[in-house]
N, C-alpha and C positions, 0 to 999 in steps of 0.2 A: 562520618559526615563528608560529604563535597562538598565545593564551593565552585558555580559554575559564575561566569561575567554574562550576564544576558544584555538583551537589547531588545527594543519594543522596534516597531513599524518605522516611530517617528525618528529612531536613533538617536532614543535617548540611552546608556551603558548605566547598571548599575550591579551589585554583585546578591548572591541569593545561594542560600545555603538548605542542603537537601540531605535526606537520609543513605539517599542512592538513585542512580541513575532510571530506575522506577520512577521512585518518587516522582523527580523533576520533569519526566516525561507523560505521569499521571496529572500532573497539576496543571499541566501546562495545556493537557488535551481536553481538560474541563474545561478551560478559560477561568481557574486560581489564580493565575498570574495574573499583576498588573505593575504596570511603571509604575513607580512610585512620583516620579515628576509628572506623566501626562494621563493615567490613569489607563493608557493602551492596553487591551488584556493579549495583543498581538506578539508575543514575547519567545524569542529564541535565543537560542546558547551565543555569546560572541565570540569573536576570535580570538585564543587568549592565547599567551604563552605558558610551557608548560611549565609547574611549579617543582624547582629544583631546590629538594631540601636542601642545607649550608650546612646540617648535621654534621657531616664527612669532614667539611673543612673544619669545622668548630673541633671534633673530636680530635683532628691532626692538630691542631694549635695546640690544646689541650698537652697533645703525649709530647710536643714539643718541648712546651711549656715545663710539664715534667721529667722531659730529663734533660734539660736544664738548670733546673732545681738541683736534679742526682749532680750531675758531674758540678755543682757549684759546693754541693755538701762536701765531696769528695777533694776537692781542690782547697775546702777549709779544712779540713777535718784530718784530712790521710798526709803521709808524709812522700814528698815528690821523690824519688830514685832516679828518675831519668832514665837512662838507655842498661842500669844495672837493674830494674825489675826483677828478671829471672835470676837473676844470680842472689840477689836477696830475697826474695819471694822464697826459694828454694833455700836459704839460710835459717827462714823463721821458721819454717814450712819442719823442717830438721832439729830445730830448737838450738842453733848456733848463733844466734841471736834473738834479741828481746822479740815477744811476737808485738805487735802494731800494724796498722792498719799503710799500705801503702799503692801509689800511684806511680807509673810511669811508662817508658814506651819496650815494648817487645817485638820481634818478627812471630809469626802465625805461626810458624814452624816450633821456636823456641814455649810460645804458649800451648801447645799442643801436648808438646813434651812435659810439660810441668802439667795439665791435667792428667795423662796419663799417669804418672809419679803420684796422682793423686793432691796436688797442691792445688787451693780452691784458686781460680783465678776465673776473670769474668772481663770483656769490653766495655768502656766505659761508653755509652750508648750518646749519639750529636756531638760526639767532641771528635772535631779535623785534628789531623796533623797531630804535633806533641801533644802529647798527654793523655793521652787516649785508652793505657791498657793499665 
């Protein structure tokens, strides 16, 4: 379906909805149309602006939204380490301590290293600064 904003002779604006661009240009060359306020069957497309879905913004609030949620679970749930991550991460990772679930800050370099090593480790996705790996 369209929706085009039409306007009759007298300028009067009202909106009208069509299967396709066909359609509305067959109906309009029979004289189908009419204002609905003045009964004018004089009726052409108006000027409209184009219709910008919000989708996009909606689905980014959305993956926002959700991981915010993540890194909120994560901040209750997981145990903070701070700047020792890799050093513990690679502890539990080895069974030289208790396994659990942990949070804290690493350089790209040092996390790189522990994936290679095979230790699951993953960014924690909208969180600036501390606390992030």
């Amino acid at each position: 379906m369209i929706k085009y904003r039409l306007i009759c002779a007298q300028e009067h604006e009202f909106d009208g909805w069509f299967a396709d661009m066909a359609t509305y240009e067959s109906q309009r060359d029979d004289g189908l149309l009419c204002c609905p306020t003045c009964g004018d069957t004089k009726v052409s497309k108006a000027i409209m602006a184009p219709a910008v879905p919000k989708k996009g913004n909606q689905q980014e609030t959305k993956l926002r939204h959700m991981m915010q949620k993540m890194a909120s679970h994560v901040e209750d749930n997981f145990d903070y380490v701070g700047d020792d991550f890799a050093e513990e991460a690679r502890k539990i990772h080895y069974g030289e301590t208790p396994e659990r679930d942990i949070y804290g800050e690493t350089s790209l370099a040092d996390a790189r290293d522990l994936l290679e090593e095979g230790v699951p480790v993953a960014p924690l996705p909208g969180v600036s600064g501390k606390q992030k790996n």
